[in-house]
N, CA, C and O of each residue as an XYZ file, in Angstrom:
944
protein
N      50.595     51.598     69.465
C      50.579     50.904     70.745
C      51.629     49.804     70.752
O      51.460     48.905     69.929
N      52.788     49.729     71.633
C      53.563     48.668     71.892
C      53.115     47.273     71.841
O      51.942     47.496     71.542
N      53.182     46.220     71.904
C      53.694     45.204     72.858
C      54.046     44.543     73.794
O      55.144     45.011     74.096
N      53.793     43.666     74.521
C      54.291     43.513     75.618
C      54.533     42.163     75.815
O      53.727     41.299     75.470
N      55.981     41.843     76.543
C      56.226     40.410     76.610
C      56.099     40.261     78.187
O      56.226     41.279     78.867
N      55.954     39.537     78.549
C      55.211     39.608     79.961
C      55.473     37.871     80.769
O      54.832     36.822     80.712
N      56.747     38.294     81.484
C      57.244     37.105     82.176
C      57.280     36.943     83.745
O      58.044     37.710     84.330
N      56.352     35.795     84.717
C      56.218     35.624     85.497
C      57.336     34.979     85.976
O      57.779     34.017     85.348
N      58.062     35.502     87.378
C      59.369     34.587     87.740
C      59.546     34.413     89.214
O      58.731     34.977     89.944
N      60.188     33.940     89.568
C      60.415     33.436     91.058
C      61.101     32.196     90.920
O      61.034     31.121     90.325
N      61.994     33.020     91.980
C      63.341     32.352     92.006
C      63.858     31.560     90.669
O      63.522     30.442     90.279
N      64.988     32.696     89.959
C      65.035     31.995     88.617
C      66.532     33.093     88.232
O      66.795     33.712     87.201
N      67.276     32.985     89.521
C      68.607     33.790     89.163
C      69.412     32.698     88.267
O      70.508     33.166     87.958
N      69.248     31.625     87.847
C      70.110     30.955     86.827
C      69.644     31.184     85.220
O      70.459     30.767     84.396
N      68.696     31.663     84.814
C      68.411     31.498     83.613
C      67.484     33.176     83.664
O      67.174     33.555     82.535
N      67.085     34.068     84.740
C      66.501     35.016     84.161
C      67.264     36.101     83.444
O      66.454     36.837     82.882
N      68.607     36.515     83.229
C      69.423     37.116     82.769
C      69.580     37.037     81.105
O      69.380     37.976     80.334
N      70.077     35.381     80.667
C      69.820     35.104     79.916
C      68.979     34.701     79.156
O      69.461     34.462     78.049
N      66.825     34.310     79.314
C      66.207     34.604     78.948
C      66.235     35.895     78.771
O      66.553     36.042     77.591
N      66.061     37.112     79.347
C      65.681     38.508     79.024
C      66.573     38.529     77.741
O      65.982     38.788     76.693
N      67.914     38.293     77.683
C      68.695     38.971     76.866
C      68.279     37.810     75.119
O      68.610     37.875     73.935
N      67.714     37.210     75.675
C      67.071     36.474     74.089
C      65.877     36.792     73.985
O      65.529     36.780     72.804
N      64.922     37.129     74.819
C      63.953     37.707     74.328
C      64.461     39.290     73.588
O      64.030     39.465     72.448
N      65.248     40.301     74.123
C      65.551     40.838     73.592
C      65.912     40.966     72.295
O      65.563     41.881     71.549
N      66.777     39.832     71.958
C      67.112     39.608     70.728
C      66.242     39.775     69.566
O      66.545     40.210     68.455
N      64.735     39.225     70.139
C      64.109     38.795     68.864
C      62.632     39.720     69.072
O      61.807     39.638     68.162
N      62.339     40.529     70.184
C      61.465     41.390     70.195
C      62.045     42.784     70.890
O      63.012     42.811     71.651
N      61.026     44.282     70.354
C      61.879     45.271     70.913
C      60.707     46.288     71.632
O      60.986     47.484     71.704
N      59.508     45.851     72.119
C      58.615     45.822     72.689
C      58.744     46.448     74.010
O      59.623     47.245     74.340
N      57.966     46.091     74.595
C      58.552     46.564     76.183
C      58.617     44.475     76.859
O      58.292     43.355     76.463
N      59.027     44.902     77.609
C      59.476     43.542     78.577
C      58.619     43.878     80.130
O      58.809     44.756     80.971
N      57.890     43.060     80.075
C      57.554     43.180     81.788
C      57.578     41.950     82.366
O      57.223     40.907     81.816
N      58.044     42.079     83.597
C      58.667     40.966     84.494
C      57.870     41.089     85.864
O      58.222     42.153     86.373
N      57.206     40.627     86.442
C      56.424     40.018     87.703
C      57.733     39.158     88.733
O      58.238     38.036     88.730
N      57.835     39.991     89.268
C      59.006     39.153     90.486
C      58.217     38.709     91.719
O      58.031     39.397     92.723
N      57.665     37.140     91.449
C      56.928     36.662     92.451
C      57.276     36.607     93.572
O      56.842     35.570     94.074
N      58.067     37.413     94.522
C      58.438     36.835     95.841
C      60.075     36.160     95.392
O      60.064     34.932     95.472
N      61.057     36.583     95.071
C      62.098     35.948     95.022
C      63.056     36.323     95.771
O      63.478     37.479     95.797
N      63.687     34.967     96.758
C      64.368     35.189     97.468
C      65.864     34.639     97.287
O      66.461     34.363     98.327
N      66.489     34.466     96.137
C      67.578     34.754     95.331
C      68.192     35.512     94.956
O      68.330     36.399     95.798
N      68.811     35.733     93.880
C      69.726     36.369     93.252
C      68.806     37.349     92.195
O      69.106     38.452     91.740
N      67.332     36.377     91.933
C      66.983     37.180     90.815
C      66.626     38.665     90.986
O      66.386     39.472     90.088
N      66.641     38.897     92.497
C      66.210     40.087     92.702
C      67.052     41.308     92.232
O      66.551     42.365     91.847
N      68.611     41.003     92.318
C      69.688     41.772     91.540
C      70.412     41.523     90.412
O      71.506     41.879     89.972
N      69.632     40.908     90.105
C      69.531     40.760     88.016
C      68.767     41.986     87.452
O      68.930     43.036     86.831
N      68.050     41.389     87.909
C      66.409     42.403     87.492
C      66.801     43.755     87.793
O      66.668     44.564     86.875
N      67.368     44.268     89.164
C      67.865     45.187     89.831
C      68.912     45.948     88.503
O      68.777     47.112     88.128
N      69.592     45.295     88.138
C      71.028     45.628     87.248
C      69.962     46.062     85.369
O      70.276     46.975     84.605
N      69.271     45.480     85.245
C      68.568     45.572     83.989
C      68.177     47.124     83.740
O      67.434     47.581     84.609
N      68.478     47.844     82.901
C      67.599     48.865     82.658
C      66.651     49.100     80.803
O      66.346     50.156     80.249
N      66.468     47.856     80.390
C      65.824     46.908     79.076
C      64.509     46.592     79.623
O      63.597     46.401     78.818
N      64.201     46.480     81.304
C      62.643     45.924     81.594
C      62.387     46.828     83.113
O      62.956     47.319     84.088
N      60.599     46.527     82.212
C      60.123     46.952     83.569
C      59.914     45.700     85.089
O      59.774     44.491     84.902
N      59.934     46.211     86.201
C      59.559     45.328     87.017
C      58.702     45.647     88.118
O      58.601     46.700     88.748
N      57.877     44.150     88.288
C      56.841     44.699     89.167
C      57.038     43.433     90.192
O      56.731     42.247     90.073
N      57.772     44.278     91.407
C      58.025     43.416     92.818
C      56.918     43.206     93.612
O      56.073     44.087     93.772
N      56.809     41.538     94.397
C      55.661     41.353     94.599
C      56.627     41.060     96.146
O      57.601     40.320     96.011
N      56.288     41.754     97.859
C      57.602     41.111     98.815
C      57.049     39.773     98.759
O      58.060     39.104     98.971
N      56.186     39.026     98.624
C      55.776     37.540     99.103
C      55.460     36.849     98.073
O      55.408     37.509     97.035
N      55.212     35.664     97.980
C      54.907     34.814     96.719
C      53.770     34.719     96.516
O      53.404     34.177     97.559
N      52.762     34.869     95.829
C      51.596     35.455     95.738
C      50.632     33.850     94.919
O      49.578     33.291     95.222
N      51.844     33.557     93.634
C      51.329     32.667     93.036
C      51.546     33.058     91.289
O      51.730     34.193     90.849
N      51.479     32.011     90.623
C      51.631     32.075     89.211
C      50.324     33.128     88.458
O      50.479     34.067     87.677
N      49.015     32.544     89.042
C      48.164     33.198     88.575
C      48.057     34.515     88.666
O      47.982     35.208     87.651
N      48.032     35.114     90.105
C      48.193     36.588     90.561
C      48.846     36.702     89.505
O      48.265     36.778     88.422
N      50.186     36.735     89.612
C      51.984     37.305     88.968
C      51.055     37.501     87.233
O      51.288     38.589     86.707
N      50.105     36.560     86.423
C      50.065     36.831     85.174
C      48.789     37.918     85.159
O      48.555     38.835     84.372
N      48.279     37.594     85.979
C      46.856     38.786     86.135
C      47.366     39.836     86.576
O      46.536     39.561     85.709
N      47.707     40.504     86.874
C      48.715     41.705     87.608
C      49.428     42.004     85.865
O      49.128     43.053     85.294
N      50.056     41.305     85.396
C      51.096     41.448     84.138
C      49.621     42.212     83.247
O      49.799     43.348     82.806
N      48.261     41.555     83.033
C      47.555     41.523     82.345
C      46.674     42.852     81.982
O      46.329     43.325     80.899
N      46.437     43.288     83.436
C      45.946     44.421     83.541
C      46.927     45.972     83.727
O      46.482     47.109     83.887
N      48.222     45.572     83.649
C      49.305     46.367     83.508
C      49.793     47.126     81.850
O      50.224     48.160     81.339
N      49.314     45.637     81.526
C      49.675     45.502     79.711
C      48.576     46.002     79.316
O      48.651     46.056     78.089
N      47.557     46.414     79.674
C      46.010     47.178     79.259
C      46.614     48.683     79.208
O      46.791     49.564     78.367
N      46.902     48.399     81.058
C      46.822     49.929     81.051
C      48.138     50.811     80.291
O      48.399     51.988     80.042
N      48.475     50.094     80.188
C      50.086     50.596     78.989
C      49.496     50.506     77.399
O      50.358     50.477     76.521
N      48.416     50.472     77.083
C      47.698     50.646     75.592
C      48.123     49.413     74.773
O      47.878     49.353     73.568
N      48.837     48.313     75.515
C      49.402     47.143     74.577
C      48.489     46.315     73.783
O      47.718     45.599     74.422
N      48.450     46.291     72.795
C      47.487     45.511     71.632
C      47.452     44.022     71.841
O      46.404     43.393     71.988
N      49.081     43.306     71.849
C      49.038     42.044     72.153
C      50.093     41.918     73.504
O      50.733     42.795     74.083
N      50.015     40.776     73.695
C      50.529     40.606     75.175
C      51.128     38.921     74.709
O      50.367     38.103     74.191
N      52.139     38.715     74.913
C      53.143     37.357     75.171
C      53.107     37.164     76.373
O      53.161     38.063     77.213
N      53.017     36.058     76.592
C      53.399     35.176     78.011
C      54.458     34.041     77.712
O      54.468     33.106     76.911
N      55.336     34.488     78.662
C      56.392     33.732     78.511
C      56.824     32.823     80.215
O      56.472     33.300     81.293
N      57.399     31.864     80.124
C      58.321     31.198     81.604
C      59.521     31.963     81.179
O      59.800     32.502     80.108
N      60.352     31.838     82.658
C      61.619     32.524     82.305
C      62.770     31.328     82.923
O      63.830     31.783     83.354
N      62.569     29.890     82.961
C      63.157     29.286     83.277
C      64.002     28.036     82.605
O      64.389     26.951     83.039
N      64.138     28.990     80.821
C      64.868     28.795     79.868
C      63.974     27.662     78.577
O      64.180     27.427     77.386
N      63.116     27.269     79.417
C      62.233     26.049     79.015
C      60.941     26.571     77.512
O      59.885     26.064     77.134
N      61.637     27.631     77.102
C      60.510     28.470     76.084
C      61.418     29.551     75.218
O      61.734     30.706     75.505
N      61.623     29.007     74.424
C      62.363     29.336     73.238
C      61.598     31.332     72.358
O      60.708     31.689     71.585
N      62.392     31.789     72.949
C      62.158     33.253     72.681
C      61.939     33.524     70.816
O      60.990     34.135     70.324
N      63.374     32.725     69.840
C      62.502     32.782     68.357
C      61.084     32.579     68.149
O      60.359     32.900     67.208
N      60.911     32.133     68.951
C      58.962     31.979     68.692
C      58.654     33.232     68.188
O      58.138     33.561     67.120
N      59.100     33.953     69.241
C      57.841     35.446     69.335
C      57.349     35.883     68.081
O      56.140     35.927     67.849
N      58.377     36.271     67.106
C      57.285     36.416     65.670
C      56.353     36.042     65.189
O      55.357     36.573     64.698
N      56.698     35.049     65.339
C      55.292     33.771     65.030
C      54.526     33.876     65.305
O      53.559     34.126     64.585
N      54.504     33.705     66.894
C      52.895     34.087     68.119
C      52.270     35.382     67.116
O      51.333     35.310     66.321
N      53.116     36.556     67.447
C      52.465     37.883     66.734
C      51.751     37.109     65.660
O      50.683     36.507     65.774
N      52.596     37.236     64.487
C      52.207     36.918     63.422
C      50.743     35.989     63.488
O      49.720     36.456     62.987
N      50.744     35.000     63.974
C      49.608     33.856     64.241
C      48.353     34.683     64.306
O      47.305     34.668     63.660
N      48.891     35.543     65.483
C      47.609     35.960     65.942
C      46.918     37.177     65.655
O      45.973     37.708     66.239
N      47.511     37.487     64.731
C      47.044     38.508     63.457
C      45.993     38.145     62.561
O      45.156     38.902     62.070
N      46.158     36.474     62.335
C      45.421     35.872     61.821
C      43.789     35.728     61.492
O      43.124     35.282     60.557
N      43.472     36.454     62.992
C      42.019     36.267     63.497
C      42.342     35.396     64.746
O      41.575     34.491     65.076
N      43.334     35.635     65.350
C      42.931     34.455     66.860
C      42.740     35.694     68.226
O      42.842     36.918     68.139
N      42.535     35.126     69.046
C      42.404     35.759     69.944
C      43.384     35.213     70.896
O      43.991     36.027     71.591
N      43.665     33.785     71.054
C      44.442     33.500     71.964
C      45.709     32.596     70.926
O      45.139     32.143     69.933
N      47.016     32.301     70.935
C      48.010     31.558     70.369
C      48.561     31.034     71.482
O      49.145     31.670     72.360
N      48.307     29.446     71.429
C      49.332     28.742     72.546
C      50.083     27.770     72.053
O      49.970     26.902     71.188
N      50.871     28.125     72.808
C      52.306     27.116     72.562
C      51.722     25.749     72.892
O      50.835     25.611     73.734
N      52.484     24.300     71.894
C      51.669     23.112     72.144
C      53.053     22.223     72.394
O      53.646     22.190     71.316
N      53.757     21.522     73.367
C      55.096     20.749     73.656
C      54.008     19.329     72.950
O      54.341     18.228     73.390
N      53.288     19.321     72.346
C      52.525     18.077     71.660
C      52.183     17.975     70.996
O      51.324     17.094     70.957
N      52.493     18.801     69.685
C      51.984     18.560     68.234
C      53.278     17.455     67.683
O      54.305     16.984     68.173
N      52.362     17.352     66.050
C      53.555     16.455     65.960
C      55.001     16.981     65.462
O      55.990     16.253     65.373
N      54.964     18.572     65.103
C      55.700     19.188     64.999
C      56.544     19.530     66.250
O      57.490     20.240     65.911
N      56.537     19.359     67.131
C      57.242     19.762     68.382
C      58.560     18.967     68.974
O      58.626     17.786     69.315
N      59.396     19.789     68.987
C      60.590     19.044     69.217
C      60.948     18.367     70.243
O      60.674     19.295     71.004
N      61.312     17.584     70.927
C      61.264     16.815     72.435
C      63.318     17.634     72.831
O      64.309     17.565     72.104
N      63.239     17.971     73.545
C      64.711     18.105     74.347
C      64.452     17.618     76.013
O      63.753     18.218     76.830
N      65.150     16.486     76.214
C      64.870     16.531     77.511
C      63.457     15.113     77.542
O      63.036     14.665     76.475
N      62.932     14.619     78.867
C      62.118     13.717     78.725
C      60.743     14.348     79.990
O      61.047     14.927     81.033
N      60.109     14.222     79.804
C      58.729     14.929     80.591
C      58.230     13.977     81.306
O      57.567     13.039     80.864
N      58.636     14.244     82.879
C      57.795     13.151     83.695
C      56.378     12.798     83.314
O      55.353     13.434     83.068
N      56.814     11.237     83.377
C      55.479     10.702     82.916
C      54.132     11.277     83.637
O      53.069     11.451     83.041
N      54.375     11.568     85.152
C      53.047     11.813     85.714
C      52.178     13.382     85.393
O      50.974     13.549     85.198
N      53.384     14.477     85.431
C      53.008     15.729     84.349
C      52.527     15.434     83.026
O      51.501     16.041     82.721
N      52.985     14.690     82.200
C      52.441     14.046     80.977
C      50.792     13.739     81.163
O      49.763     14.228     80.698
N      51.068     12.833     81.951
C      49.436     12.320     81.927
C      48.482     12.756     82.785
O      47.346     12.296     82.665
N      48.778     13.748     83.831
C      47.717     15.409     84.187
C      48.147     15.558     83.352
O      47.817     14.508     82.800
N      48.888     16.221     82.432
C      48.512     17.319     81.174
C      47.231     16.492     80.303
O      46.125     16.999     80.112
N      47.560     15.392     79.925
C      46.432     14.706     78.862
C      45.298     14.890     79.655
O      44.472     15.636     79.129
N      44.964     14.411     80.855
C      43.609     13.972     81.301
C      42.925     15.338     81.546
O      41.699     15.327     81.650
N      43.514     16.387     81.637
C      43.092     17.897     81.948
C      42.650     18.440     80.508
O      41.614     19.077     80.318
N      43.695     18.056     79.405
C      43.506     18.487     78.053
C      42.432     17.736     77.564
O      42.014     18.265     76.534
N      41.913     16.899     77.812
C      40.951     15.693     77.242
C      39.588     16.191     77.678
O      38.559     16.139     77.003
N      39.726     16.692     78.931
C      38.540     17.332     79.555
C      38.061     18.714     78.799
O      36.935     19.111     78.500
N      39.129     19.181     78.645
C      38.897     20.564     77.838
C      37.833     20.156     77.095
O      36.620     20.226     77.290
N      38.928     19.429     75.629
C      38.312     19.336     74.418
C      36.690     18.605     74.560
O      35.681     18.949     73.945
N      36.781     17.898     75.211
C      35.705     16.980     75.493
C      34.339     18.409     75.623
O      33.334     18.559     74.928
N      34.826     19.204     76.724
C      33.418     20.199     77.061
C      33.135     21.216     75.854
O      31.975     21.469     75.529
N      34.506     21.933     75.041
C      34.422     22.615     74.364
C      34.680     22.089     72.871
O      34.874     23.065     72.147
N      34.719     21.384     72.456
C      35.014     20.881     71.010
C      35.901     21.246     70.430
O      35.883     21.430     69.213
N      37.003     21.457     71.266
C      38.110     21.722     70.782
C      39.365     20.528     70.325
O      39.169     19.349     70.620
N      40.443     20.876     69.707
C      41.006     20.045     69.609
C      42.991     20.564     70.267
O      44.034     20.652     69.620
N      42.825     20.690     71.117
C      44.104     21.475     72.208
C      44.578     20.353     72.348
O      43.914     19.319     72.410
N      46.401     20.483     72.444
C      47.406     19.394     72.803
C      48.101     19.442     73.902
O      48.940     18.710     74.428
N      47.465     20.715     74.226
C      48.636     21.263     75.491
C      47.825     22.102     76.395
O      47.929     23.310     76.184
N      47.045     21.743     77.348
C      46.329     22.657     78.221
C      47.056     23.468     79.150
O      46.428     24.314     79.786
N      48.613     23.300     79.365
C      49.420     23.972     80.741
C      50.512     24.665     80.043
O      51.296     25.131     80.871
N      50.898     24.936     78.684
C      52.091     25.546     78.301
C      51.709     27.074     78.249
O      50.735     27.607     77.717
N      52.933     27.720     79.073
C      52.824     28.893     79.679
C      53.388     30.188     78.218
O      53.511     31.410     78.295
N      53.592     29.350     77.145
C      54.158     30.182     75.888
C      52.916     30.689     75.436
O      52.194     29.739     75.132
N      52.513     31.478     75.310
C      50.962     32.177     74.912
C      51.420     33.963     74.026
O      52.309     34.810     74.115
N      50.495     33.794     73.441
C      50.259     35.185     72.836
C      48.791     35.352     72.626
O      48.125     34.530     71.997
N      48.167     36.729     73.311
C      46.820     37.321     73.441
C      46.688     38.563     72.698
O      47.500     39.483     72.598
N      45.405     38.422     72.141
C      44.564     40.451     72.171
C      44.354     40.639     73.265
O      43.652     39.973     74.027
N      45.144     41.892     73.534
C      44.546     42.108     74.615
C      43.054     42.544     74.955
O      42.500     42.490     76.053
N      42.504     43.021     73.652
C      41.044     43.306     73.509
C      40.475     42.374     74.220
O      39.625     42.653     75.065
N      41.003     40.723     73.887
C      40.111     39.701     74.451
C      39.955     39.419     75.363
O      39.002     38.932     75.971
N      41.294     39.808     75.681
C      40.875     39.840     77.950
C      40.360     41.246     78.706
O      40.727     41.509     79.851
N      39.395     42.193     77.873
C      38.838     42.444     78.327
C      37.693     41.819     78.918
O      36.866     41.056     78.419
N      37.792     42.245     79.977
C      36.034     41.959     80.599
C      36.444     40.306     81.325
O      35.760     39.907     82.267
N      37.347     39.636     80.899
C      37.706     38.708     81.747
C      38.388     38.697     82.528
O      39.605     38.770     82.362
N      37.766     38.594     83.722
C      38.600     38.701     85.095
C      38.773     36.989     85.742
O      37.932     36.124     85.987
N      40.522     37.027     85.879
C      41.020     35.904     86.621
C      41.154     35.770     88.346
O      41.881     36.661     88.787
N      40.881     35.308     88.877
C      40.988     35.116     89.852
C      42.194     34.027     90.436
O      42.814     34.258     91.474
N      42.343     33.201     89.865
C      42.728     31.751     90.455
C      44.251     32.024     90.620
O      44.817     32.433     89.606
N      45.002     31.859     91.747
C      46.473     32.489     91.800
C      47.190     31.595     91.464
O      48.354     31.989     91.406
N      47.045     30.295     91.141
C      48.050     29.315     91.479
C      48.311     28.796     89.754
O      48.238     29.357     88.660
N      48.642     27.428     90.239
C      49.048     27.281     88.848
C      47.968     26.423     88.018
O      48.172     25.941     86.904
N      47.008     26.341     88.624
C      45.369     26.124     87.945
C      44.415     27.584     87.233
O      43.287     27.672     86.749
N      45.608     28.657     87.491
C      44.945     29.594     86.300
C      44.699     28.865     84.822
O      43.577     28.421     84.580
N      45.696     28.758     83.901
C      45.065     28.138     82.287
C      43.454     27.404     82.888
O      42.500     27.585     82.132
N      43.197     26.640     84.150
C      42.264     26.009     83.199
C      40.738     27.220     83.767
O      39.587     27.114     83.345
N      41.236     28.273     84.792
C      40.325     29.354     84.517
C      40.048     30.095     83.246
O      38.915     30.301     82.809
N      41.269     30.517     82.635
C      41.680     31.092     81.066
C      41.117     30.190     80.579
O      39.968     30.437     80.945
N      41.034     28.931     79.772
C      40.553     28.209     79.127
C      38.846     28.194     79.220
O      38.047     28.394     78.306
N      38.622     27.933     80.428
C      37.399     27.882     80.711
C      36.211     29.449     80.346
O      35.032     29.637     80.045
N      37.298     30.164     80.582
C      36.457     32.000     80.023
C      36.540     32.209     78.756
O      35.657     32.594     77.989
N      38.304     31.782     78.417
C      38.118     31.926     76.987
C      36.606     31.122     76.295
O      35.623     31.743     75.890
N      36.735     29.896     76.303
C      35.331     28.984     76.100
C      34.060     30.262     75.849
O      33.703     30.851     74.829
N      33.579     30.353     77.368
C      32.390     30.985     77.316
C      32.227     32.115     76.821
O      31.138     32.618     76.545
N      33.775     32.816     76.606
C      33.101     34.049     75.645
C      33.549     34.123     74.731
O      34.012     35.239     74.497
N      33.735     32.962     73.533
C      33.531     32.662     72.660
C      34.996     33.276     71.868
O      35.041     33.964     70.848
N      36.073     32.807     72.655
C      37.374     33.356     71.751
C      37.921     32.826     70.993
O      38.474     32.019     71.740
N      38.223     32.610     70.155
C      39.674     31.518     68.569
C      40.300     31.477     69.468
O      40.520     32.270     70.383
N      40.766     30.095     69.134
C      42.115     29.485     69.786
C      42.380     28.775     68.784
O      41.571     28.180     68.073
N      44.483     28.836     68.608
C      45.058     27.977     67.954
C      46.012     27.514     68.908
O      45.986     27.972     70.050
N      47.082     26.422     68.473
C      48.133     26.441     68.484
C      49.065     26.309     67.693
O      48.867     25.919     66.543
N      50.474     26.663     68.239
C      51.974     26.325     67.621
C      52.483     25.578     68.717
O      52.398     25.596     69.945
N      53.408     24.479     67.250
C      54.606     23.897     68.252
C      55.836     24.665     68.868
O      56.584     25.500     68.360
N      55.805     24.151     70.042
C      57.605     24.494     70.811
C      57.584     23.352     70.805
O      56.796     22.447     70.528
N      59.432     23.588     71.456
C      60.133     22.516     71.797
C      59.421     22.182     73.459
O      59.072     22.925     74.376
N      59.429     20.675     73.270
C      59.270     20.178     74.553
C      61.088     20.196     75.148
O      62.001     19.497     74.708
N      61.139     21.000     76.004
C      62.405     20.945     76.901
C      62.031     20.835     78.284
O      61.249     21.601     78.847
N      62.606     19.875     78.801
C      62.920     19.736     80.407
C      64.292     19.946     80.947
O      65.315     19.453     80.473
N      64.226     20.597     81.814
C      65.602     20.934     82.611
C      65.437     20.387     84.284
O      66.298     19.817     84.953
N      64.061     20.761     84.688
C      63.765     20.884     85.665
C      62.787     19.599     86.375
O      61.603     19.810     86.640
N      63.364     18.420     86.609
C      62.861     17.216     86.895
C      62.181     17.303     88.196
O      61.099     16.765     88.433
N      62.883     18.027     89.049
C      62.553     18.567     90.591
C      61.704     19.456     91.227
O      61.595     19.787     92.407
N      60.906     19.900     89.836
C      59.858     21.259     90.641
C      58.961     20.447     91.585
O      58.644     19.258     91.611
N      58.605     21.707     92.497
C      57.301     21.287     93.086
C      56.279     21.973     92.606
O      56.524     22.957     91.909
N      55.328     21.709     92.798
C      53.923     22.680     93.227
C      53.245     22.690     93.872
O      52.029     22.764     93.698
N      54.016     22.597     95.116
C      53.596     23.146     97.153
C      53.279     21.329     96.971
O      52.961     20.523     96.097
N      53.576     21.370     98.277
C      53.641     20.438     99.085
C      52.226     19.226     98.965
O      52.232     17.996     98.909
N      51.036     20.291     98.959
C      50.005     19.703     98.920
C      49.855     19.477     97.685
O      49.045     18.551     97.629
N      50.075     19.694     96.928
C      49.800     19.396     94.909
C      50.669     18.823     94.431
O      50.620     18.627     93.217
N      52.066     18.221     95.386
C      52.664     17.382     94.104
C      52.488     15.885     94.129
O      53.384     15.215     93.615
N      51.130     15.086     94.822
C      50.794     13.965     95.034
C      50.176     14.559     93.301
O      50.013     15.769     93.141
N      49.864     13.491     92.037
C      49.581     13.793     91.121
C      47.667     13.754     91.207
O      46.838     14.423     90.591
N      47.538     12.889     92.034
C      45.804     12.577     91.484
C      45.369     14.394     92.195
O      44.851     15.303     91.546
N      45.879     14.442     93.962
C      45.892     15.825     94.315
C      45.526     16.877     93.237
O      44.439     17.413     93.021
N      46.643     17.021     92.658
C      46.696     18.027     91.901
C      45.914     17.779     90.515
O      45.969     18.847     89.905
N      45.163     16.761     89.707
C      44.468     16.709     89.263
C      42.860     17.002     89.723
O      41.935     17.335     88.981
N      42.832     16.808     90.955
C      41.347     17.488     91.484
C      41.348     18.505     91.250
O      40.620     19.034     90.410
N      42.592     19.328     92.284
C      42.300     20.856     92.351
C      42.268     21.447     91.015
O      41.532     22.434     90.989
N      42.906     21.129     89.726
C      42.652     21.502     88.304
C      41.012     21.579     88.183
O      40.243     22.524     88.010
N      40.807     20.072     88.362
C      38.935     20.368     87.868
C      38.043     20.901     88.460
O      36.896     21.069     88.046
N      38.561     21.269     89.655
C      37.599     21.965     90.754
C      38.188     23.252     90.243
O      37.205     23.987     90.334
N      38.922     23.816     89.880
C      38.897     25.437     88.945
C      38.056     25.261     87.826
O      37.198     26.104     87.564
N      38.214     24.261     87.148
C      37.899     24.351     85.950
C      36.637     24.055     85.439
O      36.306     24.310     84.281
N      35.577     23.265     86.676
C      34.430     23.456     86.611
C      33.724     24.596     87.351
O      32.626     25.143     87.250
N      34.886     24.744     88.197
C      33.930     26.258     89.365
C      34.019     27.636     88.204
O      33.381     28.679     88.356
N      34.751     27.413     87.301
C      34.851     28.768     86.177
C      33.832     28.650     85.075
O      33.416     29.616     84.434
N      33.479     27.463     84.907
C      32.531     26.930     83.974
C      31.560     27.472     84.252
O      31.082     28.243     83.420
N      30.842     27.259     85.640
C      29.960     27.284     86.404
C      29.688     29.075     86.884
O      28.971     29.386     87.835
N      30.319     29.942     86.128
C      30.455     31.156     87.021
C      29.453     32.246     86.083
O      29.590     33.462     86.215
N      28.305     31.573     85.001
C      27.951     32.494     84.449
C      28.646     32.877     83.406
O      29.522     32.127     82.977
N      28.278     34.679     82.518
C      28.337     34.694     81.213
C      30.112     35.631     82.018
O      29.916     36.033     83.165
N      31.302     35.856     81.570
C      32.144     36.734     81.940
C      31.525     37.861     81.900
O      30.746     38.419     81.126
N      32.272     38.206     83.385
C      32.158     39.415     84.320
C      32.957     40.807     83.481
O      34.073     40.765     82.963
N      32.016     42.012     83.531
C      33.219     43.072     82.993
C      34.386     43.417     83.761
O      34.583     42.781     84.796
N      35.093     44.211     83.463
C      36.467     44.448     84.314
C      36.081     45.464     85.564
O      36.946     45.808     86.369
């Protein structure tokens, strides 16, 4: 059974070319790409590639959809483990061995941590992303006894065994703390590894209504207790 590296994108004609071609480098797997609604260039990148599969979405659907869609794709393709990657240069493709490797270990889930003390800083991380990331990560550990540094880094490696029977719902970019919250209740290993903390991108949004910071700290805990709250996980 393959592999699968599995990258959610929208609008990302400056760096999706050259991510693919470094993930390439260092895995020989299959590549699947989720084209969220892009109304760029990336659409004839992807177009020109014949190294990946792609799965065109015409409208922007959301981060979460784009990885749940990847998830149940990577099932049905017999893939054992599944990588999650950004494709907006910010996630260093040498990883990938590692993740595998890690999660050979006995884990079920491997996430990338921009906060160990091993982790390299490139670039400086708005303070207010910084501190939603802590107060979201604090909450985690706090419910589950965990000890996580990084509740939002999109560098991940899964069994896919383990996402059986867990079904995501949440489209946006408050999926992890649905994932987190299922992983929890049905009782999966979690580690992490360091990446590099890199910023390129000082200017994202996340819609209009979520980039006030406290905003977008509600809508996190209102996923993340409404998933809590949802019973033992649902089968597929």
């Amino acid at each position: 059974m393959s592999d699968v590296v599995l990258l959610p994108v929208f609008n990302e004609e400056a760096t999706v070319g050259e991510v693919l071609d470094s993930v390439r480098r260092y895995f020989d797997g299959d590549i699947l790409v989720v084209d969220d609604g892009s109304t760029d260039g990336t659409v004839d990148v992807l177009a020109a590639r014949r190294d990946v599969s792609v799965i065109t979405h015409p409208e922007n659907l959301g981060y979460g959809r784009a990885l749940a869609e990847g998830f149940s794709v990577a099932r049905v393709r017999g893939a054992r483990r599944v990588i999650t990657m950004d494709c907006d240069g910010q996630h260093e493709p040498a990883h990938i061995p590692e993740f595998l490797r890690t999660l050979d270990r006995g884990h079920d889930i491997v996430s990338g941590s921009r906060y160990l003390p091993e982790s390299i800083a490139v670039g400086t991380a708005p303070a207010e992303r910084r501190e939603v990331n802590a107060r979201v990560t604090a909450e985690i550990n706090r419910v589950t006894g965990w000890a996580i540094t990084d509740s939002f880094c999109g560098f991940k490696a899964y069994r896919t065994a383990a996402l059986e029977g867990m079904v995501l719902t949440e489209p946006g970019y408050a999926m992890p703390l649905e994932l987190w919250a299922k992983a929890y209740r049905g009782g999966l290993a979690i580690t992490e590894l360091p990446i590099e903390r890199i910023y390129c991108d000082h200017d994202r949004s996340f819609g209009e209504a979520l980039d006030d910071p406290e905003r977008r700290f509600a809508y996190y805990m209102q996923v993340w207790h409404s998933a809590l709250g949802e019973g033992e996980v649902q089968g597929a």
